[in-house]
MDAnalysis code that builds the backbone (N, CA, C; Angstrom):
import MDAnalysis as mda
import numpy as np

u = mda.Universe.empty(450, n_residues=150, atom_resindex=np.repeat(np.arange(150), 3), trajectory=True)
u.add_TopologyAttr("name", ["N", "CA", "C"] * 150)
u.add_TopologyAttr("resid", np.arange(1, 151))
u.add_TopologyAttr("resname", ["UNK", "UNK", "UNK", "UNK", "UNK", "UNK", "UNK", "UNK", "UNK", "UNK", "UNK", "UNK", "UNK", "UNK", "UNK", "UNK", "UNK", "UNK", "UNK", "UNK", "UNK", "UNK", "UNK", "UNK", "UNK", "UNK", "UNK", "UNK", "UNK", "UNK", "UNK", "UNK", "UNK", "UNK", "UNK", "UNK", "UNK", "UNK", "UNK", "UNK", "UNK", "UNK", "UNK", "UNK", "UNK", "UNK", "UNK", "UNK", "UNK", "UNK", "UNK", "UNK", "UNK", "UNK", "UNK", "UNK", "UNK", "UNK", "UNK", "UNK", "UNK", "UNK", "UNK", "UNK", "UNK", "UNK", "UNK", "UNK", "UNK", "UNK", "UNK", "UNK", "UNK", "UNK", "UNK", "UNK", "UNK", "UNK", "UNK", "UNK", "UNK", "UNK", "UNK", "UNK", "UNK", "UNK", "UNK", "UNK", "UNK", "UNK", "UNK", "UNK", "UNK", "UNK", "UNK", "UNK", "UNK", "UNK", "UNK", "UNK", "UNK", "UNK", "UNK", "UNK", "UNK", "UNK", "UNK", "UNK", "UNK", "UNK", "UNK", "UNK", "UNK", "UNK", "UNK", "UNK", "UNK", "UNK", "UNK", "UNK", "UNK", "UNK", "UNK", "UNK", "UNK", "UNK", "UNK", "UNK", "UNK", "UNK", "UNK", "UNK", "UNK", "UNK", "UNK", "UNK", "UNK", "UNK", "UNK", "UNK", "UNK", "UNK", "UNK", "UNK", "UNK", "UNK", "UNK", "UNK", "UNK", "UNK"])
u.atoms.positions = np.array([
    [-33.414, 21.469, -20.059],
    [-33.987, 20.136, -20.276],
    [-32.992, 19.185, -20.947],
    [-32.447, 19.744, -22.222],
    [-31.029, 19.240, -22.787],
    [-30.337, 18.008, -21.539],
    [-29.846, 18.831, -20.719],
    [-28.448, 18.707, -19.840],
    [-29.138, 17.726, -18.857],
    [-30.391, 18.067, -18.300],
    [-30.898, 17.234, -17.361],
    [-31.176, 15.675, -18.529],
    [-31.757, 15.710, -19.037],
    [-31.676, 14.553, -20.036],
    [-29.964, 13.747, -19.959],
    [-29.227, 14.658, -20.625],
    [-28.087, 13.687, -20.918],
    [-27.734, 13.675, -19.371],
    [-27.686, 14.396, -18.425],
    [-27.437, 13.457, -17.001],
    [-28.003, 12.593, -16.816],
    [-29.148, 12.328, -16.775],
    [-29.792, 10.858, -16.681],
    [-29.281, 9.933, -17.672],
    [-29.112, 10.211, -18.722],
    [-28.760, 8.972, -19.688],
    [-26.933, 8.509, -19.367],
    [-26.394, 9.319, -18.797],
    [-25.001, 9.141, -18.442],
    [-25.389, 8.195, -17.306],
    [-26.263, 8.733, -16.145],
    [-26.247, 7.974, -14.630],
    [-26.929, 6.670, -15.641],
    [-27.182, 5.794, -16.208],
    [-28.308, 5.006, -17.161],
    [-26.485, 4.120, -17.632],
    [-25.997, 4.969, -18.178],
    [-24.955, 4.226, -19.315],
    [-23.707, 3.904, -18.769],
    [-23.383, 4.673, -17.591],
    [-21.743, 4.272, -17.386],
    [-22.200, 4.369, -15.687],
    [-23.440, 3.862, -15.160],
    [-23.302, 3.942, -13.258],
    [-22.927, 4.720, -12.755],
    [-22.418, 5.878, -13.235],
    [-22.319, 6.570, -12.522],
    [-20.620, 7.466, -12.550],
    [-19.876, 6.609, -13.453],
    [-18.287, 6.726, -12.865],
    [-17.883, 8.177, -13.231],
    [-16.645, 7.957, -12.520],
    [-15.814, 9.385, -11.698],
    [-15.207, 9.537, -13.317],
    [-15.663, 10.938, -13.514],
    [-14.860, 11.141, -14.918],
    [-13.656, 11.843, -14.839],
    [-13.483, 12.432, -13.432],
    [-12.122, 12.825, -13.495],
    [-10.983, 11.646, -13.544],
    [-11.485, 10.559, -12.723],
    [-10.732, 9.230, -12.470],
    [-10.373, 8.297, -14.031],
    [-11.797, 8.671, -14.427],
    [-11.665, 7.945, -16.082],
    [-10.564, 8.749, -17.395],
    [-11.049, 9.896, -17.060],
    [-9.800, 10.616, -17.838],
    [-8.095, 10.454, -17.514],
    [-8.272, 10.322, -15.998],
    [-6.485, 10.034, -15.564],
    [-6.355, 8.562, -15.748],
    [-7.057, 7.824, -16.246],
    [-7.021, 6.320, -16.479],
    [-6.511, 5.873, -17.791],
    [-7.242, 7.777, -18.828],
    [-7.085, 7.567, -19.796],
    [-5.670, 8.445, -19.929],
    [-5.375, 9.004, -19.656],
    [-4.492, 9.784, -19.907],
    [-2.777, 8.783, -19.483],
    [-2.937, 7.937, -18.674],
    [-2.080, 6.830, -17.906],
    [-1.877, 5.951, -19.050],
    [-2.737, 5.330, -19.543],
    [-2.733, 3.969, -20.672],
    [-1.443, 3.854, -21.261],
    [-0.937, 5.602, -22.417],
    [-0.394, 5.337, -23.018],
    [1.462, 5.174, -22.072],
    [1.137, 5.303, -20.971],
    [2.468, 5.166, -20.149],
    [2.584, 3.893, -19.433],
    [1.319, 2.922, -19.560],
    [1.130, 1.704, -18.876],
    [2.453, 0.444, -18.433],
    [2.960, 1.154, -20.151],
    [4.368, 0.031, -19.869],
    [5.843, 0.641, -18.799],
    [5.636, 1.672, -18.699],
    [6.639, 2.590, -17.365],
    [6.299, 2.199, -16.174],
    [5.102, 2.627, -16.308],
    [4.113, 2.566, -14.967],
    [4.524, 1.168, -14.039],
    [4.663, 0.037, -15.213],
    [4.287, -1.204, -14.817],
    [6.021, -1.762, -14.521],
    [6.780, -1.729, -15.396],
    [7.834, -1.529, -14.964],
    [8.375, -1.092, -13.849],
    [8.422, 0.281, -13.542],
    [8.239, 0.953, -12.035],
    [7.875, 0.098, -11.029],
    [6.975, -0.097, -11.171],
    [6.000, -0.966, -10.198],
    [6.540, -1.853, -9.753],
    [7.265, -2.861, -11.010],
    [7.760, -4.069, -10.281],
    [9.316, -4.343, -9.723],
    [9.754, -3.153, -10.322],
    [10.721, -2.916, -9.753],
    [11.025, -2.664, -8.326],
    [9.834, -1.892, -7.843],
    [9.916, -1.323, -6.669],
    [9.278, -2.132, -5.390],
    [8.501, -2.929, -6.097],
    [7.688, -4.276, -5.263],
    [9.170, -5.784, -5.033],
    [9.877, -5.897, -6.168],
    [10.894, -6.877, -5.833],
    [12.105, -6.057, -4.890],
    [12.269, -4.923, -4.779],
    [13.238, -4.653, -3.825],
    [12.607, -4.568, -2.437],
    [10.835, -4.295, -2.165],
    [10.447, -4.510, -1.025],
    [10.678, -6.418, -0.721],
    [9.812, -7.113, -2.064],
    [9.839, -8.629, -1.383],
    [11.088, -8.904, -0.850],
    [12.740, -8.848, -1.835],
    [13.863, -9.071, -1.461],
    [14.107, -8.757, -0.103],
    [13.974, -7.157, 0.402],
    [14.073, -6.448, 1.619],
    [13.382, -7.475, 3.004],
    [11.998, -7.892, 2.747],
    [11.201, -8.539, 3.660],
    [11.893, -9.540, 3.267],
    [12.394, -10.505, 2.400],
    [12.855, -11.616, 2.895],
    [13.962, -11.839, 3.823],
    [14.907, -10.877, 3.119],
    [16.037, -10.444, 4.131],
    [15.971, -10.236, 5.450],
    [14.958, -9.516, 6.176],
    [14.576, -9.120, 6.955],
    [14.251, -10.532, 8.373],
    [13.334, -11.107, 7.024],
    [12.908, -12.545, 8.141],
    [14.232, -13.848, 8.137],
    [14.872, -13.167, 7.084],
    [16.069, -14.278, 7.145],
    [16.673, -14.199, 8.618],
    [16.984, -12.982, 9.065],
    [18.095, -12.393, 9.571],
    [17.022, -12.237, 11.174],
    [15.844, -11.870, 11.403],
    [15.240, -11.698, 12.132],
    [14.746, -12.743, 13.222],
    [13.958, -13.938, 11.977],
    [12.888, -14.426, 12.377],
    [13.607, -16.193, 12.026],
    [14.586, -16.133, 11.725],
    [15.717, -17.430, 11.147],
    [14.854, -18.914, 11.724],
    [13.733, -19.186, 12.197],
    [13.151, -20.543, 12.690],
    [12.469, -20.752, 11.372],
    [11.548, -18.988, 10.646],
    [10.389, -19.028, 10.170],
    [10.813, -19.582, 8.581],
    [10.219, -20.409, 8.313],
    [10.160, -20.919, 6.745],
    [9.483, -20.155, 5.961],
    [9.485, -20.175, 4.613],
    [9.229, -19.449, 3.730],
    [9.747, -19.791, 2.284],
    [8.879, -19.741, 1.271],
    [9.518, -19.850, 0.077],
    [9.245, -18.240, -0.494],
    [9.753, -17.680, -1.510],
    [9.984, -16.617, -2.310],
    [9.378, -16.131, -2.857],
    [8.153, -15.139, -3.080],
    [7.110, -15.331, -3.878],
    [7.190, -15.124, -5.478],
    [6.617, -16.396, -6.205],
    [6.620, -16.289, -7.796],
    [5.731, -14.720, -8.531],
    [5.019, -14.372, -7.655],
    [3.885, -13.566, -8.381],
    [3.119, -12.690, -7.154],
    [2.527, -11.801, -7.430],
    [1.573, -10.980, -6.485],
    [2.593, -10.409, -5.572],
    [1.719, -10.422, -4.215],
    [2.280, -9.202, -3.347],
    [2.673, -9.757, -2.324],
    [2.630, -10.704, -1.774],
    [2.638, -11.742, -0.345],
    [3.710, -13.174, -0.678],
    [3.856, -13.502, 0.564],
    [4.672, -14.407, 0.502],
    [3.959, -14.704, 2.178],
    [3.897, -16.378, 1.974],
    [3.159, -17.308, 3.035],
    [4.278, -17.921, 3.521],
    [4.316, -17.736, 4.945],
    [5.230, -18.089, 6.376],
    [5.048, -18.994, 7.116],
    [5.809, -20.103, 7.042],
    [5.383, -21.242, 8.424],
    [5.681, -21.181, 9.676],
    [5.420, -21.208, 10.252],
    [5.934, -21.039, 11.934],
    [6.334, -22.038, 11.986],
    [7.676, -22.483, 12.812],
    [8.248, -23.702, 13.324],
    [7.161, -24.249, 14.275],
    [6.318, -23.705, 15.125],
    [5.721, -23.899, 16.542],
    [4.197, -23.362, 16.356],
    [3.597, -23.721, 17.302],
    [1.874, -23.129, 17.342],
    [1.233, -23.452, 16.025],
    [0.247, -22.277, 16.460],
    [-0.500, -21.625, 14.821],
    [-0.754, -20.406, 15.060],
    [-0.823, -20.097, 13.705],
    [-1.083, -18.662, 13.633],
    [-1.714, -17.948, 13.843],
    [-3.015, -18.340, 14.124],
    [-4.363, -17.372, 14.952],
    [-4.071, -17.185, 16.096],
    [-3.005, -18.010, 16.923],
    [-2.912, -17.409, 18.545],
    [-1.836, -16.017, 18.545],
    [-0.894, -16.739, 17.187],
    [0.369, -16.259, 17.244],
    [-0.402, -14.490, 16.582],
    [-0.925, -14.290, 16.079],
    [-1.619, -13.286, 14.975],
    [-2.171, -12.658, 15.964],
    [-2.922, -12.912, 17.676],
    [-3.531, -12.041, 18.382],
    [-1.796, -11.620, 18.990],
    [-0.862, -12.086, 19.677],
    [0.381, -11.717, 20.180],
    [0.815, -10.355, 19.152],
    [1.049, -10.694, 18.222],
    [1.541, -9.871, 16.648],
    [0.691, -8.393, 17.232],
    [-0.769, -8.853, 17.142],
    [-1.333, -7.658, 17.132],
    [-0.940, -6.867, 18.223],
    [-0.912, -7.606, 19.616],
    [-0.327, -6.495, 20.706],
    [0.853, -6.297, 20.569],
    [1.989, -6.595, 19.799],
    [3.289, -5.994, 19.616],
    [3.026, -4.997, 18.094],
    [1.841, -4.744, 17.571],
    [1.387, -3.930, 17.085],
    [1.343, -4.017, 15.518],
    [1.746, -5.272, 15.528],
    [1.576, -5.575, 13.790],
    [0.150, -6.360, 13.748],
    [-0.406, -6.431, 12.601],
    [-1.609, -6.787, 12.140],
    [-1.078, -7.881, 10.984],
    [-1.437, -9.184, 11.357],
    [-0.528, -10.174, 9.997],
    [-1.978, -11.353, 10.000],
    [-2.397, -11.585, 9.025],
    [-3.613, -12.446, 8.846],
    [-3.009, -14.214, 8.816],
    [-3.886, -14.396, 9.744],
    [-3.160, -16.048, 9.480],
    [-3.933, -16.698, 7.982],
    [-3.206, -18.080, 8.112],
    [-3.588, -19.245, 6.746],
    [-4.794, -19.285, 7.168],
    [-5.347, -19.574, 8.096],
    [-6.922, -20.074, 7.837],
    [-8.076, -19.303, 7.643],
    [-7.489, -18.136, 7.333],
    [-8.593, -16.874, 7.184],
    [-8.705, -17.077, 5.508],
    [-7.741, -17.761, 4.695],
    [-7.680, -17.892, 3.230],
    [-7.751, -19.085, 3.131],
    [-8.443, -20.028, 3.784],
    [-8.676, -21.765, 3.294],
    [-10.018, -22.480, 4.193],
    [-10.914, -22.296, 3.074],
    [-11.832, -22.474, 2.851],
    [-12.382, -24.132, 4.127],
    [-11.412, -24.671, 3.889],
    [-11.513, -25.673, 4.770],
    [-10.572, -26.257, 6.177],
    [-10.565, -24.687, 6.332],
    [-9.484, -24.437, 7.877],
    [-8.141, -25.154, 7.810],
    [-7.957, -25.107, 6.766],
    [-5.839, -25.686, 6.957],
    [-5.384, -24.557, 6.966],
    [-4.040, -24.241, 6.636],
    [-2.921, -23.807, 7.048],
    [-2.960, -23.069, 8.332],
    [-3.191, -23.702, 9.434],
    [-3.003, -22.866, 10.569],
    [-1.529, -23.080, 11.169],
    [-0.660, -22.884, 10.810],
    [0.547, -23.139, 11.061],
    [1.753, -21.530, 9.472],
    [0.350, -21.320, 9.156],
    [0.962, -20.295, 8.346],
    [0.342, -19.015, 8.258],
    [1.077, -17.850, 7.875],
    [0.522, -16.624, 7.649],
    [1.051, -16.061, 6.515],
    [-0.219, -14.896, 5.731],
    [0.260, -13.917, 4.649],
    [0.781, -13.079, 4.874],
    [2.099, -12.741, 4.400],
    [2.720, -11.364, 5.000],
    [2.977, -10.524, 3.598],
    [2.790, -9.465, 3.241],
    [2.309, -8.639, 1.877],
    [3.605, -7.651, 2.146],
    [4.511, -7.079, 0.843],
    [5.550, -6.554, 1.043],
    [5.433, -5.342, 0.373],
    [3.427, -4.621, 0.569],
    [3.481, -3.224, 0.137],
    [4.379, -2.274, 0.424],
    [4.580, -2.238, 1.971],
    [4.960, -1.032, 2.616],
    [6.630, -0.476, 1.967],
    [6.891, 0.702, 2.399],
    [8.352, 1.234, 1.865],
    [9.396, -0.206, 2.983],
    [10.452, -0.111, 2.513],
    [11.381, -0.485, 3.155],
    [11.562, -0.541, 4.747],
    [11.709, 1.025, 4.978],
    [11.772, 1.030, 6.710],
    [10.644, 0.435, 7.463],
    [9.192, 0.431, 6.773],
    [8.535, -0.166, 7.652],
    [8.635, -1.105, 7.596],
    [8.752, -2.143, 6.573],
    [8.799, -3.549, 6.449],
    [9.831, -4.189, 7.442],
    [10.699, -3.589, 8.089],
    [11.638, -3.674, 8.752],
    [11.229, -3.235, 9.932],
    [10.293, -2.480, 10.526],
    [9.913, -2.255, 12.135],
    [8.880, -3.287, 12.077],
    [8.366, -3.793, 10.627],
    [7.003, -4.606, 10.823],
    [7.894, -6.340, 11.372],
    [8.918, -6.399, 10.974],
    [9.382, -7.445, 11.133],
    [10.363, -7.272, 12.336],
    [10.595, -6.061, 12.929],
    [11.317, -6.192, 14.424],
    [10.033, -6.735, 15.188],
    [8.779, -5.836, 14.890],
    [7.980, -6.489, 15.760],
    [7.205, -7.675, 15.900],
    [7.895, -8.123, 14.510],
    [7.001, -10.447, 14.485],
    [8.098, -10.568, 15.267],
    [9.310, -10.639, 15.687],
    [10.358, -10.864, 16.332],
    [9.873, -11.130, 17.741],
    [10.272, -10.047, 18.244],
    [9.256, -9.589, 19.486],
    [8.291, -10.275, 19.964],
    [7.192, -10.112, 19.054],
    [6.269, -10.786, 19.118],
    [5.987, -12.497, 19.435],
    [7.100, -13.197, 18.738],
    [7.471, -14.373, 18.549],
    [8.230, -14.915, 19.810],
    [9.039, -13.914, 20.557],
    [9.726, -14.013, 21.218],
    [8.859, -14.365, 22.726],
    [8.272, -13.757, 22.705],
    [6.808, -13.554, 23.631],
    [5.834, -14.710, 23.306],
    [5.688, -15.101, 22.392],
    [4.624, -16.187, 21.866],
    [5.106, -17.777, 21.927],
    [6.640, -17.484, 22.287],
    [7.567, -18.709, 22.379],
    [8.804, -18.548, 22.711],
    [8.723, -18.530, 24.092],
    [9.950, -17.889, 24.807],
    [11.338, -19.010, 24.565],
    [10.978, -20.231, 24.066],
    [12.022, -21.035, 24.187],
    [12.849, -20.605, 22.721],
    [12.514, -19.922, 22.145],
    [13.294, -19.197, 21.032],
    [14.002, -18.068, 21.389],
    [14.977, -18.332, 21.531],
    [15.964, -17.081, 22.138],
    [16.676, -15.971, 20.701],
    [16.142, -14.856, 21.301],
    [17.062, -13.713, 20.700],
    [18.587, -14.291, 20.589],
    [18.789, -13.726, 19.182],
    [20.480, -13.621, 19.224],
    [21.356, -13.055, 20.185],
    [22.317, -13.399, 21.033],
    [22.901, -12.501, 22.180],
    [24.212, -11.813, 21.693],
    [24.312, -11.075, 22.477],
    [25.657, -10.611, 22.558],
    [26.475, -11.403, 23.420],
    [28.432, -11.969, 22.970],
    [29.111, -12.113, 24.065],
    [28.949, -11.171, 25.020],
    [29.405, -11.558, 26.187],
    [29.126, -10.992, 27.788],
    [30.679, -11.212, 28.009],
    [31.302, -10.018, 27.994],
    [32.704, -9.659, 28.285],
    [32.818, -10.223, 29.858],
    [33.150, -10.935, 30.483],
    [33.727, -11.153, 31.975],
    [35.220, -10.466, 31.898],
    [35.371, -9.500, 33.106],
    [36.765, -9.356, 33.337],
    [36.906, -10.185, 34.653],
])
């Protein structure tokens, strides 16, 4: 009766939560300042990486640098981004346009691009806006190679 009691008064006092999750939450705290460090360390060599990436890739697409968070917002020289965002998807990236985040349908001429992923993907994710782009606006030509004539 004890035990059944204090289970109910636990499901009553804390909803319910995961106490294994709460203990590694607690057990984390006192490392919070590593943790967090780490973290941002490893998030500015992805943003740097993705910027690089679209520098060198995507060279029409504008962009400023992001001050904070995880994303950095992209202008397209051309279109908007909801047509350009279904193309993306069949070259197999998934990239959310501006007007899915503005309340009063602007930025359709921009998209969020988030620089979770490790390195290498951020880099197949951005061969394939390429691609994608390339296809979505053919008058943007790939970089070529000289063509040796003998």
């Amino acid at each position: 009766p004890l035990a059944a009691r204090l289970a109910r008064l636990r499901a009553v006092h804390d909803l319910g939560g995961d106490v294994v999750g709460q203990l590694a939450a607690a057990a984390l705290l006192h490392r919070l300042d590593d943790i967090r460090r780490d973290r941002v360390r490893v998030l500015r060599a992805r943003h740097d990486h993705l910027c690089a990436e679209l520098r060198a890739h995507l060279p029409s697409w504008s962009f400023e640098p992001a001050r904070g968070g995880q994303t950095i917002w992209v202008r397209l020289p051309r279109g908007d981004a909801d047509s350009f965002a279904q193309v993306a998807l069949r070259h197999g990236v998934a990239v959310p346009p501006g007007r899915s985040f503005d309340p009063l349908g602007g930025l359709a001429d921009r998209m969020r691009l988030h620089f979770l992923f490790p390195e290498a993907e951020l880099s197949a994710a951005v061969r394939a806006l390429a691609a994608a782009w390339h296809a979505y606006d053919p008058t943007e030509r790939l970089p070529s190679r000289p063509t040796l004539v003998v």
